[in-house]
SEMIZA-213884 format. One line per 2 residues: their letters; for each residue x, y, z of C-alpha. Coordinates in steps of 0.001 Angstrom, whole numbers, always signed. Layout:
<recs>
A> X:Y:Z | ...
</recs>
This chain:
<recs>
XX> +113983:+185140:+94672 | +111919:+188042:+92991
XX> +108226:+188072:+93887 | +106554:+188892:+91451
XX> +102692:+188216:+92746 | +104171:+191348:+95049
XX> +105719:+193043:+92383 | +102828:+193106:+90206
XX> +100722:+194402:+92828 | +103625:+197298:+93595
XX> +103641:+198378:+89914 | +99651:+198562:+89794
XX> +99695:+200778:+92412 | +102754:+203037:+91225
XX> +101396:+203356:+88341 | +103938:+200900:+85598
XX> +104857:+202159:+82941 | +104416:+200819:+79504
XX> +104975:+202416:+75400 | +102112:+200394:+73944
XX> +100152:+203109:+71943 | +101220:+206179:+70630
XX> +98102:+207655:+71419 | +98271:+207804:+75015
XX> +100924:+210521:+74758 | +100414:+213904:+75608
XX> +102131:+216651:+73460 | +104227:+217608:+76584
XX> +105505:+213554:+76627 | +106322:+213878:+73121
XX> +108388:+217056:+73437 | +109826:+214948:+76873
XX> +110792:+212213:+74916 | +112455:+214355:+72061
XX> +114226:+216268:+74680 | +115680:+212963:+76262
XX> +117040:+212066:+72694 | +118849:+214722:+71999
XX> +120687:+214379:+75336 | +121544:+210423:+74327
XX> +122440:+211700:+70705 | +125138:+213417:+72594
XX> +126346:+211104:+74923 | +124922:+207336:+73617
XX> +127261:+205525:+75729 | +126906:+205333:+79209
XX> +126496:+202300:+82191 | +123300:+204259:+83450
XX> +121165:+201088:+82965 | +123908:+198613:+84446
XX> +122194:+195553:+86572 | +119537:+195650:+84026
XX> +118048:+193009:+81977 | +116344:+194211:+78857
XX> +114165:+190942:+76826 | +113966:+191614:+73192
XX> +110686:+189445:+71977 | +110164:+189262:+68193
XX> +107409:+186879:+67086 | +107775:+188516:+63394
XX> +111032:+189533:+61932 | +112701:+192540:+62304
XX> +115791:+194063:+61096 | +116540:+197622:+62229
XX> +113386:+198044:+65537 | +115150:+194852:+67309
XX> +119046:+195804:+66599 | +118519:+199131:+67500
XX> +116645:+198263:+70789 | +119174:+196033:+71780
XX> +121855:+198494:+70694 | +120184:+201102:+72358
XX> +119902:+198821:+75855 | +124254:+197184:+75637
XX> +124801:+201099:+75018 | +123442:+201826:+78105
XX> +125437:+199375:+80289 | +122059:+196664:+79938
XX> +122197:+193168:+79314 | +119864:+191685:+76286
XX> +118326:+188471:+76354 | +115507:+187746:+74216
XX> +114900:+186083:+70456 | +114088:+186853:+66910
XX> +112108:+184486:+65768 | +109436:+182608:+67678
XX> +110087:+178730:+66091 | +113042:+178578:+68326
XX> +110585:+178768:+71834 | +108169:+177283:+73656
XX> +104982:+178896:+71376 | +105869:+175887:+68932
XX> +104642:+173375:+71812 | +101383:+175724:+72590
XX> +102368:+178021:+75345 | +100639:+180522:+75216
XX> +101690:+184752:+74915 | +100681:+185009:+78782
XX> +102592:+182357:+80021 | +105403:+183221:+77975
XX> +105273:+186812:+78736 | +105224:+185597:+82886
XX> +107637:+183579:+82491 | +110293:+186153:+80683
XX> +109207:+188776:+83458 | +110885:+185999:+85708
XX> +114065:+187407:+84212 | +114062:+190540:+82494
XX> +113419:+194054:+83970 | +111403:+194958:+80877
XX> +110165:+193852:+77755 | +110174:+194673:+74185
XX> +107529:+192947:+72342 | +106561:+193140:+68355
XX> +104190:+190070:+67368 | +101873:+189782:+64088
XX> +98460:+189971:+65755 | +97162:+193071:+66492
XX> +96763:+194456:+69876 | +99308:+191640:+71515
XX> +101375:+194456:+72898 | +98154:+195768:+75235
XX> +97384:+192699:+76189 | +101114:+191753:+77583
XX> +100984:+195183:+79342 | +97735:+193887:+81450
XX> +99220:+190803:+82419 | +103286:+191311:+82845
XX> +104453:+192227:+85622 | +107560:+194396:+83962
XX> +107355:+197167:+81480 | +106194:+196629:+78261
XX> +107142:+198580:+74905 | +105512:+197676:+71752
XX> +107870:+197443:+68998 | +105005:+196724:+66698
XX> +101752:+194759:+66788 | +100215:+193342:+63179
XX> +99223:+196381:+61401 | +97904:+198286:+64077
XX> +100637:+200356:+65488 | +104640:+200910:+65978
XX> +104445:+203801:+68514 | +108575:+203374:+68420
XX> +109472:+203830:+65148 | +106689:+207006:+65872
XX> +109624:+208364:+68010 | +112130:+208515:+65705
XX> +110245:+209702:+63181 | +109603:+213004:+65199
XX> +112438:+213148:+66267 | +113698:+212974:+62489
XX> +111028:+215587:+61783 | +112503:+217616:+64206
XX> +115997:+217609:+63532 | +115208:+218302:+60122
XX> +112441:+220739:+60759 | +113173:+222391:+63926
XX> +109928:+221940:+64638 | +106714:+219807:+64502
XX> +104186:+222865:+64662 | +102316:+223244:+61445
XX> +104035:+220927:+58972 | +102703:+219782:+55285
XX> +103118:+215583:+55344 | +102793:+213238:+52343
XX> +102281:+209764:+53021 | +102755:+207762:+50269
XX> +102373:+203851:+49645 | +100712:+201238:+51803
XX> +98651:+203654:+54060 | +95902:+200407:+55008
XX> +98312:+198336:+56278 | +100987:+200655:+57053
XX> +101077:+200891:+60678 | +103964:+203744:+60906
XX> +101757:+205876:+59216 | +99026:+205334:+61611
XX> +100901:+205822:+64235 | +102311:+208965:+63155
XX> +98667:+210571:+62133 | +97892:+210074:+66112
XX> +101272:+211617:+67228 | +100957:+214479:+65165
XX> +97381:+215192:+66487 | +98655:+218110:+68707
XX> +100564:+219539:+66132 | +98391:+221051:+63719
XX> +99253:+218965:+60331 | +98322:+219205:+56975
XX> +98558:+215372:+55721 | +97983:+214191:+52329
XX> +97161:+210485:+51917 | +98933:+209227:+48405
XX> +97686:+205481:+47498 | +95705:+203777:+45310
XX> +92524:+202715:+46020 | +93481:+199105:+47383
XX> +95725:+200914:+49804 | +93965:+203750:+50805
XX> +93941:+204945:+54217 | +91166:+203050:+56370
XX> +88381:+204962:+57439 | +88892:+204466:+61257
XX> +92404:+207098:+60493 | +90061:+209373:+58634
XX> +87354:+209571:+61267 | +89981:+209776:+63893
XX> +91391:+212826:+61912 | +88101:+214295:+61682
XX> +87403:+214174:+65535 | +90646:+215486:+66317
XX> +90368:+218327:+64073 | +93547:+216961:+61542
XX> +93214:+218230:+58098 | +93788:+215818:+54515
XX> +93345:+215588:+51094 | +93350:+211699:+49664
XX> +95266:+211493:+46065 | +95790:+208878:+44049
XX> +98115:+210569:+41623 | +102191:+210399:+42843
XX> +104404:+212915:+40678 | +106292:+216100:+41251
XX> +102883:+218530:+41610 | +102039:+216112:+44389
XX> +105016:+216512:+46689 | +106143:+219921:+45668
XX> +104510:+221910:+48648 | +105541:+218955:+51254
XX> +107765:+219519:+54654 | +107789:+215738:+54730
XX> +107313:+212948:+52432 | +106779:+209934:+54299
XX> +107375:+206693:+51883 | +106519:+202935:+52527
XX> +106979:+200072:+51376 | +103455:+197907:+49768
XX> +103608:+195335:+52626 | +103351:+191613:+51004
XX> +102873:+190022:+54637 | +99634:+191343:+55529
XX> +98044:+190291:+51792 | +96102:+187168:+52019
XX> +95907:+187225:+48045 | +99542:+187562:+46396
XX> +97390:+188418:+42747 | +95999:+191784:+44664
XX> +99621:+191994:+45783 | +101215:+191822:+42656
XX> +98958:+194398:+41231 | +99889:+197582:+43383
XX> +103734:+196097:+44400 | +105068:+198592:+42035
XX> +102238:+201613:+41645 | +104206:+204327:+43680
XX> +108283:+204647:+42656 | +110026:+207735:+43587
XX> +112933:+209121:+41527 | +115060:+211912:+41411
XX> +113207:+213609:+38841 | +109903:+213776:+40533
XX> +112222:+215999:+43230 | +113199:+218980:+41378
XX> +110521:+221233:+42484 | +110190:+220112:+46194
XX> +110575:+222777:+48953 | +114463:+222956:+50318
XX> +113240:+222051:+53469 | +111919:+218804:+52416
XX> +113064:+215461:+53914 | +112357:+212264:+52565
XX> +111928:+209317:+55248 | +110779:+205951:+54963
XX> +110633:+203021:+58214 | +112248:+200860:+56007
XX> +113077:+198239:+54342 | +112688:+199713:+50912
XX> +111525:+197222:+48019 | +111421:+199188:+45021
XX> +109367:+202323:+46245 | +112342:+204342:+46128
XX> +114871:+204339:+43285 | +118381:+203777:+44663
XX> +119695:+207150:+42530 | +117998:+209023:+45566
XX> +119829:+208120:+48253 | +122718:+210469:+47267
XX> +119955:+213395:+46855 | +120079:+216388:+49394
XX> +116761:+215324:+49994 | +117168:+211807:+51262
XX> +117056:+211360:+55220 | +115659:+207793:+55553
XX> +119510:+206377:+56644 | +120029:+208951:+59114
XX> +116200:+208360:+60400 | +117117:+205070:+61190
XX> +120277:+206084:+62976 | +118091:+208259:+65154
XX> +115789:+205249:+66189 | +118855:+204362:+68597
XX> +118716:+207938:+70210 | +114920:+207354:+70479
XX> +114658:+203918:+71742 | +117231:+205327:+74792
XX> +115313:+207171:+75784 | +111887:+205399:+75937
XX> +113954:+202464:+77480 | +114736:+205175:+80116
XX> +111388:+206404:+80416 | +109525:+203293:+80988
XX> +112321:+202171:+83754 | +111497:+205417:+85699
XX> +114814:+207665:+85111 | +113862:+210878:+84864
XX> +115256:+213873:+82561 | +117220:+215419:+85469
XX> +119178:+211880:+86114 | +119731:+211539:+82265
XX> +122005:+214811:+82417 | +123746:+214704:+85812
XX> +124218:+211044:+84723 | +128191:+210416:+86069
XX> +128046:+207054:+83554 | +128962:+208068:+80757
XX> +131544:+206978:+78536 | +133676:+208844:+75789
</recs>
């Protein structure tokens, strides 16, 4: 019978570890964490994680973050428990997010939580007595899909030093985007925030770029002169969940569409990526351009989310490579 008044108290004292914000990250955890991926790109299969329990938690839907978790945990020898969509539990009789977050730590050595309201995540990773990873909170942040998207950057960059970023699209509500401006903080970016004025990036990101010494340029304008300088161009989708008026929707839905065209002066280095899913932000005649990375980026989120399971559990770098587990 686990005890987990004892265990809690253990884990406070040992320091638990939890992926709730990208910002507590150092550069050095970053480079860590890229380091581990490349290691599970090569080897993805393995029993390294066999006994454990992994709980997948998704009070908002999710396509690619939760498959690839639990892809990235029954590739390494875990077992997944967990749901994907909260009607089917107990929060449709009133339980509470603490209770239910105690009672799945009754089962589960760790827990992967995305839920609409912002800053859920943190508050799970006060009161569980487990690891927590956010896998996205409301609009706030999806420090997850951060990982992948270096590591993307990286693959396609071979580095992260000193890059020129476009974001384009939903930058208010957009909370890859935000994440990613508070990743790339010790990395010396030059962003430039594309959307229109409805969607613009919310103060709080400017001012945090300010203090942390990030330079931008805001545009409104999307076209070839825009993106022809860019490293990266970032894409999202306008997100039609977090509108509470469907007119203000409807009105920027369709202001930013990227087509082939608009690519034939972009650098030969430049990758396009996107968090996906796509609406209409990208035209479907890209996907075969040299350009287009966003389907491999999401192939890397399973090299990523291996290694943060990893992390959080405690296996260090040096067990990931001597690891005797792994299967061909």
């Amino acid at each position: 019978m686990r005890n987990l008044a004892l265990e809690f108290e253990i884990t406070i004292l040992m320091g638990k570890h939890n992926f709730v914000t990208i910002a507590d990250l150092s550069k050095e955890k970053i480079l860590y964490l890229i380091k581990s991926a490349q290691e599970f790109e090569k080897h993805p299969n393995r029993e390294i994680l066999k006994g454990k329990v992994v709980a997948t938690l998704f009070f908002e839907p999710s396509t690619r973050t939760r498959l690839s978790f639990e892809t990235a945990a029954n590739r390494l020898g875990a077992r997944v428990i967990g749901f994907s969509d909260a009607k089917v539990t107990s929060a449709t009789k009133g339980e509470t997010l603490k209770d239910t977050i105690l009672m799945v730590s009754n089962y589960a050595d760790i827990i992967v939580m995305r839920h609409y309201i912002e800053g859920a995540a943190q508050y799970a990773s006060e009161v569980a007595p487990v690891p927590i990873i956010n896998a996205g909170d409301g609009a706030h942040q999806h420090p997850s899909q951060c990982m992948l998207d270096l590591y993307s950057i990286y693959k396609t960059q071979g580095r992260l030093d000193n890059l020129d970023i476009c974001l384009v699209g939903d930058l208010k509500y957009g909370r890859t985007v935000h994440s990613l401006i508070m990743a790339m903080r010790h990395f010396n970016p030059t962003f430039h925030f594309i959307a229109p004025k409805e969607l613009a990036m919310p103060d709080e990101y400017k001012l945090y770029c300010k203090e942390n010494g990030i330079k931008f340029k805001e545009h409104t304008e999307f076209n070839d002169e825009t993106i022809s300088k860019a490293d990266i161009l970032y894409m999202t989708r306008v997100q039609k969940e977090r509108f509470s008026d469907l007119m203000e929707y409807e009105k920027v839905k369709n202001v930013y569409i990227l087509k082939n065209d608009m690519l034939k002066n972009a650098r030969k280095n430049m990758k396009i990526l996107h968090p996906l899913p796509r609406v209409n932000e990208i035209e479907y005649e890209v996907d075969t351009n040299p350009h287009a990375y966003y389907i491999q980026q999401a192939q890397n989120g399973l090299y990523a989310r291996e290694a943060i399971i990893c992390d959080v559990l405690g296996i260090s770098f040096d067990e990931i490579i001597t690891d005797k587990t792994i299967i061909e």
